[in-house]
C-alpha positions as CSV (number, residue, x, y, z in Angstrom):
1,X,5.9,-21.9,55.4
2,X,3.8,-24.0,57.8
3,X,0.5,-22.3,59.3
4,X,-0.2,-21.9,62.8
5,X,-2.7,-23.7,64.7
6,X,-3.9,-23.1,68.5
7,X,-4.1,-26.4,69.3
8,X,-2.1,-29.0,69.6
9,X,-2.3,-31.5,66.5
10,X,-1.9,-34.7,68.8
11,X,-3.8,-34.6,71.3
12,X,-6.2,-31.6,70.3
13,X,-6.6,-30.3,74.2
14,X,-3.6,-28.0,74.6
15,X,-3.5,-24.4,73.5
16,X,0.1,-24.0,71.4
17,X,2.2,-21.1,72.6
18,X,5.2,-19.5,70.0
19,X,8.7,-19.7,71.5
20,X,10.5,-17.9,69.1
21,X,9.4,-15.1,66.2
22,X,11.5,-13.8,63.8
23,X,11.9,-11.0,61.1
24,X,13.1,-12.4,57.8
25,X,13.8,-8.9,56.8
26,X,17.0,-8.2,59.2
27,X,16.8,-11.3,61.1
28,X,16.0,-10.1,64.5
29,X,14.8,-13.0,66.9
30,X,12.5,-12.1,70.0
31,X,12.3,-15.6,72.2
32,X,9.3,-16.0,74.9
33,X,6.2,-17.3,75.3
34,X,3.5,-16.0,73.2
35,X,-0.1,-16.4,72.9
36,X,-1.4,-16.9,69.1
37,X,-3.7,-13.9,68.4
38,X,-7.8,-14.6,69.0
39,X,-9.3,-14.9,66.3
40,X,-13.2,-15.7,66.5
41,X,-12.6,-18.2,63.1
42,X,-10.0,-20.1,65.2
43,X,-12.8,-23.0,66.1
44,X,-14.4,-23.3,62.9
45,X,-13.6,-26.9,61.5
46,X,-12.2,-27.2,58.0
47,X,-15.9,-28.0,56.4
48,X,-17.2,-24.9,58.0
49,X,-14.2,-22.5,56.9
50,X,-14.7,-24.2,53.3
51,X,-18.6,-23.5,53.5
52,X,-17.8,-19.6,54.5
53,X,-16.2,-19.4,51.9
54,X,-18.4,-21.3,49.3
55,X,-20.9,-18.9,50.5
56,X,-18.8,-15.4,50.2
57,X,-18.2,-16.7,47.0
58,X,-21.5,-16.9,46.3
59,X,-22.3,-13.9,47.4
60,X,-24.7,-15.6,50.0
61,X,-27.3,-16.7,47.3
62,X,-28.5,-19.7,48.1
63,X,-29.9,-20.8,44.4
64,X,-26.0,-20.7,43.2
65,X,-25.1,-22.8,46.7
66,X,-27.6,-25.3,46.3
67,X,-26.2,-25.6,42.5
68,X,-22.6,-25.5,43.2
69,X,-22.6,-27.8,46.3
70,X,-25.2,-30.3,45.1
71,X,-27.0,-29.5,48.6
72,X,-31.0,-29.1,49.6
73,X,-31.6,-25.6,51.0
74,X,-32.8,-26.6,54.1
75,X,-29.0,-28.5,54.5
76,X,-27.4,-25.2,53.4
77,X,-29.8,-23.5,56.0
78,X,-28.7,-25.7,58.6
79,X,-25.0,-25.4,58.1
80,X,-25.1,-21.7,58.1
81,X,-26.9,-21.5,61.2
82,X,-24.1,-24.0,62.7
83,X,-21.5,-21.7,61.5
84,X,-23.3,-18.9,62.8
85,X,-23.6,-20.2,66.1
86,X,-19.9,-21.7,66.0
87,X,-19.0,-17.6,65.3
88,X,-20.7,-17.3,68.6
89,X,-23.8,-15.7,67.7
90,X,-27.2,-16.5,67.7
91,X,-29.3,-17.7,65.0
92,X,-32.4,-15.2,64.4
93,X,-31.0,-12.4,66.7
94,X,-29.3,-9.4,66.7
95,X,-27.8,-8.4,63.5
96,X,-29.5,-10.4,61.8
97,X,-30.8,-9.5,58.3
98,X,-34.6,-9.9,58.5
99,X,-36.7,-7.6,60.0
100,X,-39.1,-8.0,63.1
101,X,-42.4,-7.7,61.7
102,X,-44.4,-4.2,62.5
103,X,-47.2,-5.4,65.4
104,X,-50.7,-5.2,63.4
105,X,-52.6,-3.1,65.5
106,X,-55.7,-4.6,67.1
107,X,-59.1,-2.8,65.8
108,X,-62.4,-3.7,66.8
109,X,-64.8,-4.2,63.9
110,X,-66.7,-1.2,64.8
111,X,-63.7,1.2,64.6
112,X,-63.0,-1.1,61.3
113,X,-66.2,-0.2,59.8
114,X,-66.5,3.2,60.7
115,X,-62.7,3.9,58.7
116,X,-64.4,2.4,56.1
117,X,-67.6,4.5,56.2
118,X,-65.8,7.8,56.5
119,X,-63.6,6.3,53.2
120,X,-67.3,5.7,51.8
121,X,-68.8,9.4,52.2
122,X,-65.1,10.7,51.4
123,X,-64.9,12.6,54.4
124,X,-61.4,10.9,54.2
125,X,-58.5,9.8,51.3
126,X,-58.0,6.2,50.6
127,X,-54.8,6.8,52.0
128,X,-55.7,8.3,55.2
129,X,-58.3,5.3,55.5
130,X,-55.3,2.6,54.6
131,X,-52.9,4.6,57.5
132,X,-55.7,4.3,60.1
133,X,-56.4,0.7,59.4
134,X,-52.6,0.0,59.9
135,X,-53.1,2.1,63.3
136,X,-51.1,5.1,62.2
């Protein structure tokens, strides 16, 4: 059985439409005109389907892409961020994996020291002195 594509293999422009589905089961036959179902994979080209798949594979370790593709990480890199923008996300935002940094809060030397002094003449723990430092 052939697949389905949504565009037309000749001249690549024109969304396909079904004219006729059929159950194989009892044979019923429903004729129209139908829409193939969205699918947000549907505009991935065939070396970007292939490289999802490398990387599920791979359970999205780079060290066993670079080995089994013969590819630089930085390539690898590059071609995920081409699929993920072909998905129709965005590289580096929401959802993605790594987390925005905590802000370091700003202290001035003299609040610095005095943490420090209080630490010295163990009016505070070194843990209480580490949570102030980091502004908590």
């Amino acid at each position: 059985m052939q697949k389905l594509t949504n565009h037309c293999p000749y001249c690549e422009n024109s969304e396909m439409i079904i004219r006729e589905i059929e159950c194989p089961g009892c044979g019923v036959r429903i004729q129209g005109a139908f829409q193939m179902p969205d699918s947000p994979f549907e505009n991935l080209t065939q070396e970007q389907v292939l490289f999802m798949l490398n990387y599920i594979r791979c359970e999205g370790r780079f060290n066993r892409l670079e080995e089994e593709l013969n590819l630089s990480y930085p390539t690898l890199r590059n071609r995920l961020n081409d699929l993920i923008v072909a998905l129709g996300f965005e590289p580096g935002k929401e959802g993605a994996t790594e987390p925005e940094p905590e802000p370091v809060p700003v202290l001035t030397a003299e609040q610095r020291k005095k943490i420090l002094n209080d630490l010295h003449e163990g009016k505070i723990t070194f843990e209480e002195a580490q949570a102030r430092l980091r502004g908590q």
